[in-house]
BAMIFI-659355 format. One record per residue (C-alpha): chain; x, y, z. Coordinates in nm, 4 decimals. Layout:
<recs>
["A", [X, Y, Z]] ...
</recs>
This chain:
<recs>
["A", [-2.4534, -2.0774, -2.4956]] ["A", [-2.3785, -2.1067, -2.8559]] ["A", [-2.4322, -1.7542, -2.9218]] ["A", [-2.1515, -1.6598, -2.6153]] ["A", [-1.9113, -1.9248, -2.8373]] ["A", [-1.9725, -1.7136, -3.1181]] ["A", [-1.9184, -1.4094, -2.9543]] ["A", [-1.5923, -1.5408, -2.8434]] ["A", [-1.2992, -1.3704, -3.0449]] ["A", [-0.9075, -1.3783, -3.0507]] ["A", [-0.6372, -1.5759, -3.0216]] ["A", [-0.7958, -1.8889, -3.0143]] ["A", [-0.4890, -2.0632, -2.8564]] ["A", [-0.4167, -1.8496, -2.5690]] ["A", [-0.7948, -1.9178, -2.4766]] ["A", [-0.7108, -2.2788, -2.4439]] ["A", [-0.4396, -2.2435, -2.2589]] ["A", [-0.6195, -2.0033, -1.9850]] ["A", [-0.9053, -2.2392, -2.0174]] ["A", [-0.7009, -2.5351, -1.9738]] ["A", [-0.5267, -2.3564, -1.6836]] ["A", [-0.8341, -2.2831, -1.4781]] ["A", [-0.9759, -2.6289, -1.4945]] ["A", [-0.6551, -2.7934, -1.3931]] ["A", [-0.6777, -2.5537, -1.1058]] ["A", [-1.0016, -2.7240, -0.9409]] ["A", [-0.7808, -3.0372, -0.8426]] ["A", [-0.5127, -2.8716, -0.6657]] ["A", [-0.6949, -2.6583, -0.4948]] ["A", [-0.9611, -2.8983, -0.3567]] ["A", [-0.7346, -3.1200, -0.2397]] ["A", [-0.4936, -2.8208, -0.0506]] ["A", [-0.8014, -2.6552, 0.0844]] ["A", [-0.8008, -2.9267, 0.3463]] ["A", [-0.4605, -2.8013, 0.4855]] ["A", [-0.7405, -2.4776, 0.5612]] ["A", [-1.0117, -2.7013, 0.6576]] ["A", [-0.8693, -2.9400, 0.9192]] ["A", [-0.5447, -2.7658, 1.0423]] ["A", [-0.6648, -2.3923, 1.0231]] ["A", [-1.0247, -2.4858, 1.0972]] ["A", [-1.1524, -2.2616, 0.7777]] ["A", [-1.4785, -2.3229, 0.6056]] ["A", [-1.5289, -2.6699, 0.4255]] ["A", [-1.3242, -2.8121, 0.1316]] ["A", [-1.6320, -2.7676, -0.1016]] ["A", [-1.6664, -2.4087, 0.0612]] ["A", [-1.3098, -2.3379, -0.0977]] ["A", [-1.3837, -2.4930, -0.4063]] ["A", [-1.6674, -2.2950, -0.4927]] ["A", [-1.5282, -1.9847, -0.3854]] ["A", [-1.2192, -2.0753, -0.6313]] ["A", [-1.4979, -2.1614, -0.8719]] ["A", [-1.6867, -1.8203, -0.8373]] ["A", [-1.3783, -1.6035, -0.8187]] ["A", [-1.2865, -1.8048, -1.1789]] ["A", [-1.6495, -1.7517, -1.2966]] ["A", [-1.6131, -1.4124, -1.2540]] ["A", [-1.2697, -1.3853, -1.3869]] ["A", [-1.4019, -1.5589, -1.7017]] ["A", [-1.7152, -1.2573, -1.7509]] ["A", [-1.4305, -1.0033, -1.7227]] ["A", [-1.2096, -1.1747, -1.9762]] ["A", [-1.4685, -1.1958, -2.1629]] ["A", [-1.6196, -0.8439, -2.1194]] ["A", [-1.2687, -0.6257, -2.1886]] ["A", [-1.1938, -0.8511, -2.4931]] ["A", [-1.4885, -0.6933, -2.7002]] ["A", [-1.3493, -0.3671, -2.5948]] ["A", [-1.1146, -0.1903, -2.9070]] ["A", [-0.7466, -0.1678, -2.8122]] ["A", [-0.7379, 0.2303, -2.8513]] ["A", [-0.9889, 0.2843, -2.5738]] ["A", [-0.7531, 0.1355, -2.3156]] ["A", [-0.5183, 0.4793, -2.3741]] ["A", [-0.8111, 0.6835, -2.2093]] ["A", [-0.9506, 0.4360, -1.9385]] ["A", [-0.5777, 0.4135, -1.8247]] ["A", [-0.5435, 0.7816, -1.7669]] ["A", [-0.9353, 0.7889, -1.6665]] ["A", [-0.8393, 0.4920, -1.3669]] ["A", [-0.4293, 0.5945, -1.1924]] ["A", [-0.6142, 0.8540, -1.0492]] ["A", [-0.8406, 0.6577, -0.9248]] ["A", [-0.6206, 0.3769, -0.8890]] ["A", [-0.3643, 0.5846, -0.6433]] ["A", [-0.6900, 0.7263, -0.4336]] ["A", [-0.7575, 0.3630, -0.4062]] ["A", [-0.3747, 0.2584, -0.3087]] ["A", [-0.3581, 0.5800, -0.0051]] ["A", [-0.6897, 0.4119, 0.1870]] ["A", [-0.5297, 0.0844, 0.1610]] ["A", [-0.2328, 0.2242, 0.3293]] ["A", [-0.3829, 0.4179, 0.5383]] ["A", [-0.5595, 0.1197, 0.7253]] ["A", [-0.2682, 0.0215, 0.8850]] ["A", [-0.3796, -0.3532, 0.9252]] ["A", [-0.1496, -0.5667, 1.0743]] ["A", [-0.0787, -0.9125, 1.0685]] ["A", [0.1198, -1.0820, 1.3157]] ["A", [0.2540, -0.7906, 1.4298]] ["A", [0.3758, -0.6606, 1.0398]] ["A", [0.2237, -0.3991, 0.8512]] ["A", [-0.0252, -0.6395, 0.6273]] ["A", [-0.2084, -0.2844, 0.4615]] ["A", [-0.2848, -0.4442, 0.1130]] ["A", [-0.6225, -0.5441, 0.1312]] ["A", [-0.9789, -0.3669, 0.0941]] ["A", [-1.2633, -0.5541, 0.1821]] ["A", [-1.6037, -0.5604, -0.0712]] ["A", [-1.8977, -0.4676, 0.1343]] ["A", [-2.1732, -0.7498, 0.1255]] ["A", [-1.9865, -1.0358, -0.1050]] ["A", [-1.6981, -1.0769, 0.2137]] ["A", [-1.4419, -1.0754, -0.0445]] ["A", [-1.1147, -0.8585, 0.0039]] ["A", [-0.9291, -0.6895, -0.2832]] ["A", [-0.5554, -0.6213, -0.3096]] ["A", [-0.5294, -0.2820, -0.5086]] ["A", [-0.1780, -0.3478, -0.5926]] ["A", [-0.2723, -0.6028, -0.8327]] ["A", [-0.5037, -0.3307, -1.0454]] ["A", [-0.2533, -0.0850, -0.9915]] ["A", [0.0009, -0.3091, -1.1516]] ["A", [-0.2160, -0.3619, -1.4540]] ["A", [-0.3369, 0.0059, -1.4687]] ["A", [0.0687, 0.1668, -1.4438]] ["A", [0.1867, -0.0697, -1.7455]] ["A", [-0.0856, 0.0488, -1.9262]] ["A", [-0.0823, 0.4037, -1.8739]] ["A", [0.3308, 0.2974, -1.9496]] ["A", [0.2736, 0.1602, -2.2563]] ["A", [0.0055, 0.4648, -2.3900]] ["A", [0.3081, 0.7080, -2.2598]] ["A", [0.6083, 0.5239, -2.4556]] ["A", [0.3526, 0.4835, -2.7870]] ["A", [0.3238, 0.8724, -2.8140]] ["A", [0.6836, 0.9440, -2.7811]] ["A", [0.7878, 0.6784, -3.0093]] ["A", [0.9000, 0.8861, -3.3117]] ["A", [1.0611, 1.1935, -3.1001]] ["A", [1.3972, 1.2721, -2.9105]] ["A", [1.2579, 1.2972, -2.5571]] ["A", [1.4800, 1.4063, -2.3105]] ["A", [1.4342, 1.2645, -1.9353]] ["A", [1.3359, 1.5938, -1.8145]] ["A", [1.0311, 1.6177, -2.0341]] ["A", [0.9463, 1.2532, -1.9238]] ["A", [0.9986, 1.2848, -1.5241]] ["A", [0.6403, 1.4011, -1.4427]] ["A", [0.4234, 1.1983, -1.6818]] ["A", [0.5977, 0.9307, -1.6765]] ["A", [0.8359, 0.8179, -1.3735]] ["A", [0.6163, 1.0359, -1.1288]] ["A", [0.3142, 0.8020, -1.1495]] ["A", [0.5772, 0.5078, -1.1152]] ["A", [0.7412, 0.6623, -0.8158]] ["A", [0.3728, 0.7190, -0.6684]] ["A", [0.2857, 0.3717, -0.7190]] ["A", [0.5517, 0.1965, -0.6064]] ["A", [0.6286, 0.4024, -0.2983]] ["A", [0.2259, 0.3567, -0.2024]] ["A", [0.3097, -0.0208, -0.2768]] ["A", [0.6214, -0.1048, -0.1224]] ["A", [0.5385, -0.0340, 0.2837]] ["A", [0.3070, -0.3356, 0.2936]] ["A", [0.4473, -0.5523, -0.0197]] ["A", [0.8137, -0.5047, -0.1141]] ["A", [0.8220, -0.8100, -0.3786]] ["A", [0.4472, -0.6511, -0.5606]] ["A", [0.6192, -0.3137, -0.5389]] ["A", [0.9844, -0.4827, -0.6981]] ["A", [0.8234, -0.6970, -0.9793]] ["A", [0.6139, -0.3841, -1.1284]] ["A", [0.9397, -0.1786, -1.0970]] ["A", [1.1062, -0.3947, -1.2803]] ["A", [0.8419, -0.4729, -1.5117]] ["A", [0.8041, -0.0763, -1.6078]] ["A", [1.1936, -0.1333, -1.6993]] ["A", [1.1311, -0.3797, -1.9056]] ["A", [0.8869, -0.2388, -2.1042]] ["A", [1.0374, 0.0642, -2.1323]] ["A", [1.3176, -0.0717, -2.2851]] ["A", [1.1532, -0.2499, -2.5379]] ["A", [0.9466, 0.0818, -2.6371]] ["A", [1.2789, 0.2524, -2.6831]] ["A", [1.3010, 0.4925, -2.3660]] ["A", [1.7269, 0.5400, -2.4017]] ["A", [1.9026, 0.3015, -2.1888]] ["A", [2.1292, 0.5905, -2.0241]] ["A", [1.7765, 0.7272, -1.8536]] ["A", [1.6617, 0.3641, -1.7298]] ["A", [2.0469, 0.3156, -1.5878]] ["A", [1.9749, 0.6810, -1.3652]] ["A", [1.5878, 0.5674, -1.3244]] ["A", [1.7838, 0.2097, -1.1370]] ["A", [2.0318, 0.4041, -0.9391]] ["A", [1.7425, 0.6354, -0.8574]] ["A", [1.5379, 0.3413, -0.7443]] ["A", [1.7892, 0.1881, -0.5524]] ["A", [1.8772, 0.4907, -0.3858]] ["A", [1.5045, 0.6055, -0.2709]] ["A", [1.4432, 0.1747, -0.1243]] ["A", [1.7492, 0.2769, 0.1237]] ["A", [1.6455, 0.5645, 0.2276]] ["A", [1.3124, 0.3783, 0.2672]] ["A", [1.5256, 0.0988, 0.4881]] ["A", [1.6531, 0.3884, 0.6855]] ["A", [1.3678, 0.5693, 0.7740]] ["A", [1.2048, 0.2625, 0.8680]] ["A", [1.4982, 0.1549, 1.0882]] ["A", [1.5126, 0.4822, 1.2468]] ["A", [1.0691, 0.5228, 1.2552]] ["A", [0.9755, 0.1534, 1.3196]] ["A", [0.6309, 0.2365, 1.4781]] ["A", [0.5657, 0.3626, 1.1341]] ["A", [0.6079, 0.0219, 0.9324]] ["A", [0.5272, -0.2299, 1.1790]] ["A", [0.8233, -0.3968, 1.1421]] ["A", [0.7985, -0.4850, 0.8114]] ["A", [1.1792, -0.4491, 0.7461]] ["A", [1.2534, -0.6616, 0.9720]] ["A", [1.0351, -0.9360, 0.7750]] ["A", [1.2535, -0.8273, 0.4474]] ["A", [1.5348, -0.9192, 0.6570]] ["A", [1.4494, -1.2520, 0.7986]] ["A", [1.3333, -1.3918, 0.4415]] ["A", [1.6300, -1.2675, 0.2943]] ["A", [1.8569, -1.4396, 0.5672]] ["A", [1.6749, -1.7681, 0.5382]] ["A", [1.6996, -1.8059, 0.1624]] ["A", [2.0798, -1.7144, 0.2001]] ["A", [2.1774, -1.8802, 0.5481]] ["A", [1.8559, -2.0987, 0.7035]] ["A", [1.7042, -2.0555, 1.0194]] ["A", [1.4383, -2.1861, 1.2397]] ["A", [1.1252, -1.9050, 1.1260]] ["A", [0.8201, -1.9989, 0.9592]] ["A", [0.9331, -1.9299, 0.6229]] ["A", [1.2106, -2.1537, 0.6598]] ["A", [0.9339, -2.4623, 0.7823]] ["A", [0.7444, -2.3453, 0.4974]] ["A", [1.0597, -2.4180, 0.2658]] ["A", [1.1399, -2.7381, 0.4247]] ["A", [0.7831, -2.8794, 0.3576]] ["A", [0.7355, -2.7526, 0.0271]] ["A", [1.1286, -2.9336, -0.0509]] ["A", [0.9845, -3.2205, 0.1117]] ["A", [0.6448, -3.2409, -0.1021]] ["A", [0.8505, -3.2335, -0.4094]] ["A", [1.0717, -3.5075, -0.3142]] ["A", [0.8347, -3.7353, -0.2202]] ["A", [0.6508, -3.6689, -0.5522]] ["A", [0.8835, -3.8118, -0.7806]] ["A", [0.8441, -3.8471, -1.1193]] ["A", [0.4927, -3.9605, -1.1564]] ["A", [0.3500, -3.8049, -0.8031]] ["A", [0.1586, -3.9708, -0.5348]] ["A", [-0.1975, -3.9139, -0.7445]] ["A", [-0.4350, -3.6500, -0.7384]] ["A", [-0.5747, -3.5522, -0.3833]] ["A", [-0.3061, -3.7613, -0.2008]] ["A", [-0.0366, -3.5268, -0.0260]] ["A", [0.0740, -3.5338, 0.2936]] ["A", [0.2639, -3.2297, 0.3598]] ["A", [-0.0478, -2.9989, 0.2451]] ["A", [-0.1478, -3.1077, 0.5831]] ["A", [0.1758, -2.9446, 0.7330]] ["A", [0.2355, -2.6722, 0.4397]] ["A", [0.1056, -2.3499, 0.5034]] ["A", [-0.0249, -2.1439, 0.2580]] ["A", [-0.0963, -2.5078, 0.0506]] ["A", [-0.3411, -2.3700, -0.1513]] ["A", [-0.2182, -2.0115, -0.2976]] ["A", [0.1292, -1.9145, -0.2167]] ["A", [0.2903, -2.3009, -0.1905]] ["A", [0.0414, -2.4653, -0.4830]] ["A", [0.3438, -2.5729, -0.6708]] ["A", [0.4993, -2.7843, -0.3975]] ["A", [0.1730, -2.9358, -0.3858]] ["A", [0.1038, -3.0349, -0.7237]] ["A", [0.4558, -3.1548, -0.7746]] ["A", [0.4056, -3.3801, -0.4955]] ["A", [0.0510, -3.5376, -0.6410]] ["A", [0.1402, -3.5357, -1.0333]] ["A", [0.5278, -3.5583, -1.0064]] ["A", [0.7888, -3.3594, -1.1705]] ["A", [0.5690, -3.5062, -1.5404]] ["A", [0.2820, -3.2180, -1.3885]] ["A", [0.4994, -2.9638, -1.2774]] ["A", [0.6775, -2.9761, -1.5688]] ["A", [0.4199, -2.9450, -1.7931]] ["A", [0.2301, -2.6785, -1.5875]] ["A", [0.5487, -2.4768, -1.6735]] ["A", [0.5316, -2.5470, -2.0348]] ["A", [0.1806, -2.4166, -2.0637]] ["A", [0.2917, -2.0917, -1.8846]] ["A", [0.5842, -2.1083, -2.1526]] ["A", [0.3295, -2.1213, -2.3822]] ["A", [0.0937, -1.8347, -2.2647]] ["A", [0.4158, -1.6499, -2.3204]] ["A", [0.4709, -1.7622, -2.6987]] ["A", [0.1328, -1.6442, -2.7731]] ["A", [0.1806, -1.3168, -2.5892]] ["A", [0.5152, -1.2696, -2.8317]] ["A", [0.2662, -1.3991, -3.1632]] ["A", [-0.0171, -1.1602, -3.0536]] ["A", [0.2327, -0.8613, -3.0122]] ["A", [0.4350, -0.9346, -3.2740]] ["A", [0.1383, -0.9588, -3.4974]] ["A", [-0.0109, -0.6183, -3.3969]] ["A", [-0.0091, -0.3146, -3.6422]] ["A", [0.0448, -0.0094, -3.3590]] ["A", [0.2954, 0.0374, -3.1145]] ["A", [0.0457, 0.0644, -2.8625]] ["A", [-0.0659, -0.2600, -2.9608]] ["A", [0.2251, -0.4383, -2.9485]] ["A", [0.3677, -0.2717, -2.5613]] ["A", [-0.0255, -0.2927, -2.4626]] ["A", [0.0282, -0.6797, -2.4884]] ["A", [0.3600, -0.7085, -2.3174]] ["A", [0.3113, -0.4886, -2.0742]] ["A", [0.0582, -0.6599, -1.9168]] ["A", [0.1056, -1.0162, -2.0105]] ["A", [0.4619, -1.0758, -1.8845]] ["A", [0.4276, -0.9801, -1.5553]] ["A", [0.1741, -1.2715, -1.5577]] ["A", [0.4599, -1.5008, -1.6193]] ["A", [0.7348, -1.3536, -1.4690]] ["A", [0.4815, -1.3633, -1.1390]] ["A", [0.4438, -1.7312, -1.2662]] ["A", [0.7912, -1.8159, -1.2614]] ["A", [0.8728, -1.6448, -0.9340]] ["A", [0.6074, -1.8435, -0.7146]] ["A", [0.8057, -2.1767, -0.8931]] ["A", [1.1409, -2.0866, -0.7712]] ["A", [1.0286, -1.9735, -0.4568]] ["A", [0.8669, -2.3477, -0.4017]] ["A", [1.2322, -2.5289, -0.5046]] ["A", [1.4025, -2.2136, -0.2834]] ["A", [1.5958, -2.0302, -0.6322]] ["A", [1.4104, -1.7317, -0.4512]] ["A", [1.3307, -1.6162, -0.1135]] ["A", [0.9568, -1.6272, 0.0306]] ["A", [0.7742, -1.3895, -0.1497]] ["A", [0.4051, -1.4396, -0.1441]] ["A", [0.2929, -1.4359, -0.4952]] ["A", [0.0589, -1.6591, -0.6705]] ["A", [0.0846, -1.9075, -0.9141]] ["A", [-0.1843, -1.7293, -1.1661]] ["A", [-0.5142, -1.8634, -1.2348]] ["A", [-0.3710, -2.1854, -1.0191]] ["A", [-0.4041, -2.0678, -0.6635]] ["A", [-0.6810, -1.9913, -0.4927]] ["A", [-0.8875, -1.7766, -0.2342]] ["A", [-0.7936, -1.4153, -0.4076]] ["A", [-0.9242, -1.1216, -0.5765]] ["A", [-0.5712, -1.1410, -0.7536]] ["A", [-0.7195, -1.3905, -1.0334]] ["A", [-0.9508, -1.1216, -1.1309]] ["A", [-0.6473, -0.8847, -1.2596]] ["A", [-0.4474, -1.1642, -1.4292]] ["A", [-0.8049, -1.2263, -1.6474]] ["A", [-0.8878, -0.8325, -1.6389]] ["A", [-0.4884, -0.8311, -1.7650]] ["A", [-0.5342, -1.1842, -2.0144]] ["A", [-0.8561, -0.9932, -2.1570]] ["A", [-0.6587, -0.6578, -2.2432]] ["A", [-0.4124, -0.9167, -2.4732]] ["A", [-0.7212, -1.0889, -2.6531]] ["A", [-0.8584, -0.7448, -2.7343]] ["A", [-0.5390, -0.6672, -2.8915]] ["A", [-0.5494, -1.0246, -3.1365]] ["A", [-0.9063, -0.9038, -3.1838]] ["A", [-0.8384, -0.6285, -3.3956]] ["A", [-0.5813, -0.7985, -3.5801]] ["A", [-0.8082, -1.1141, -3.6659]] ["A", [-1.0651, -0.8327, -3.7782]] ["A", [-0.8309, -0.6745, -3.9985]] ["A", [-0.7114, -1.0149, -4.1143]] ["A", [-1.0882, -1.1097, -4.1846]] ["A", [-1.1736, -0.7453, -4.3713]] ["A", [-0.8685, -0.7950, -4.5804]] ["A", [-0.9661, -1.1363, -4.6922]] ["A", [-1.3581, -1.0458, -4.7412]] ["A", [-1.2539, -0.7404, -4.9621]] ["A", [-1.0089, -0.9604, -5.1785]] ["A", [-1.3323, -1.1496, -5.2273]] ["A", [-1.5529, -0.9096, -5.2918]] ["A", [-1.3017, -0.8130, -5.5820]] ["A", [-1.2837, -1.1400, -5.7167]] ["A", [-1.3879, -1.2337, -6.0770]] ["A", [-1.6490, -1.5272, -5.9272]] ["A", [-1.6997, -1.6680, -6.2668]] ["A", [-1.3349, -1.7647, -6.2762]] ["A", [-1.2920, -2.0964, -6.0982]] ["A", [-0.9599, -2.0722, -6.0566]] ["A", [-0.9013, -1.6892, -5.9176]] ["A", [-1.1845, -1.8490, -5.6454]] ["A", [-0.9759, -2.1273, -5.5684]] ["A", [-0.6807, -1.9291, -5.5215]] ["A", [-0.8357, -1.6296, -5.3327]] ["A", [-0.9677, -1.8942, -5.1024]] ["A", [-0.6698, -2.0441, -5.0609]] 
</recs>
């Protein structure tokens, strides 16, 4: 165990905070789980929990696994994997499950283990990648957007448009994501304004196929429709009930909160444990906990800026951003969705909720990020150890100094 510790390199911060993150996690999910247990008539509350506690075990190996690997090699696994990645995206489509009566294709199910996985979420991680590799090469040259339409926006079409049949928010937040990081590498603004009207423009004739085809989507625009006209008018659907509780939970929680493991409404609140966690933990630890659950995600993004920021490449620096903010941004959205700033949505508070393969990405993506402060300690540490080596050691003070 003490040789794993050592092992252990990086931004020695942002592992606390992840750290401190997943172990919070056990207590709202245990006590949520019930809502699964006695209403849904799932498993056992200890079931849950150590499924939340292997999927985090796991989670842990990988963060721990990609963070030895150097930055640079991430350029050729990320050209190595959309391949694979969009291969992986067409048979999730392509099974045409269905959920209710709505297209639900998002999920592939892990022979033996009983676990699904959502390939969006790899996809996501995988595309900002391959994004950031793309925007590091043509850093120092006067691209047109012809030259960039096929190997760059035609894997970002692909993705989305495999994404956004089954899981229009997934499909919206890496869109906008790829924006965002393309503006910050310097793509020219007067491309990303065409690459938006371009974007809006291929979603309606999406909505219009759909409407005129809807044996093809399983009604899943009319889903679109009914969370949008909730969040804006209110209606009597289950998002709206889901709304109502979640409102309620935080009410009732007050300042301090009822105490760990006593809600009420995750008995009433579906979704308790993943999608609606926030309500929840608002309503056991008060607006104090939810409060300061937001300033640790605040503070997983300060160390994203310090660890990007403090990177020597380009690559290094987009590498981190790329796939760190969506981790908060997908952080802040499942917040506002709780105290309704944002319609229903279905995304997960990261490394909080439980029961998905989804926690696996956000600590394949928090991995990627500690790789990158890796080889900026190293260089810190090499710099240091050959300003030592160079030292006069029989002069005291030159010591003192160097060491200082």
């Amino acid at each position: 165990m003490l040789a794993l510790f050592k092992n252990i390199k990086g931004d020695k911060a942002l592992w606390a905070v992840v750290a401190l993150l997943a172990l919070f996690s056990f207590l709202p999910v245990y006590s949520a789980s019930s809502n699964l247990v006695y209403v849904v008539g799932k498993g056992t509350t200890m079931g849950h929990l150590m499924k939340h506690a292997f999927l985090l075990v796991l989670g842990f190996g990988i963060i721990y696994g990609v963070h030895r690997i150097p930055t640079r090699f991430f350029k050729g696994l990320s050209i190595m994997a959309l391949p694979i990645v969009l291969v992986l995206l067409v048979f999730t489509l392509a099974q045409g499950t269905t959920i209710g009566g709505a297209n639900a294709s998002r999920w592939i199910s892990i022979p033996l283990v009983g676990i699904t996985f959502q390939t969006s979420n790899l996809a996501a991680v995988v595309l900002m990648i391959y994004v950031a590799r793309y925007l590091t090469k043509i850093k120092d040259e006067a691209v047109t957007f012809k030259e960039s339409l096929i190997p760059l926006w035609l894997p970002v079409f692909l993705v989305i448009a495999l994404i956004l049949p089954a899981n229009f928010s997934t499909a919206a937040i890496i869109f906008s994501m790829v924006l965002l990081l393309c503006f910050l590498g310097g793509y020219p603004f007067k491309y990303l304004a065409g690459i938006v009207g371009a974007g809006v423009l291929c979603l309606a004739l999406f909505i219009l196929t759909a409407k005129a085809f809807p044996s093809l989507f399983e009604n899943r625009i009319d889903t679109w429709e009914n969370r949008i006209s909730n969040f804006t008018d209110g209606g009597d659907t289950e998002a709206d009930y889901q709304i109502e509780r979640a409102k309620i939970a935080i009410a009732t929680g007050g300042i301090m909160g009822k105490g760990s493991g006593k809600s009420i409404q995750k008995n009433f609140l579906p979704q308790s444990s993943s999608d609606f966690i926030y309500a929840i933990i608002i309503e056991e630890y008060g607006l104090v906990g939810g409060f300061l659950l937001m300033f640790f995600y605040l503070l997983f993004l300060f160390r994203i800026v310090v660890i990007a920021n403090a990177n020597k490449t380009i690559f290094g620096k987009l590498l981190v951003l790329g796939v760190g903010l969506p981790i908060i941004f997908q952080a802040l959205i499942n917040m506002a969705v709780a105290v309704e700033l944002f319609p229903v949505t279905g995304q997960t508070l990261p490394l909080i909720s439980s029961g998905g393969t989804s926690s696996w990405m956000t600590c394949l993506a928090i991995g990627i990020i500690l790789s990158a402060s890796v080889k900026e300690t190293a260089r810190k540490r090499k710099s240091t150890s050959s300003k030592l080596d160079n030292m006069d050691m029989t002069n005291p003070l030159e010591v003192l100094s160097g060491q200082l």
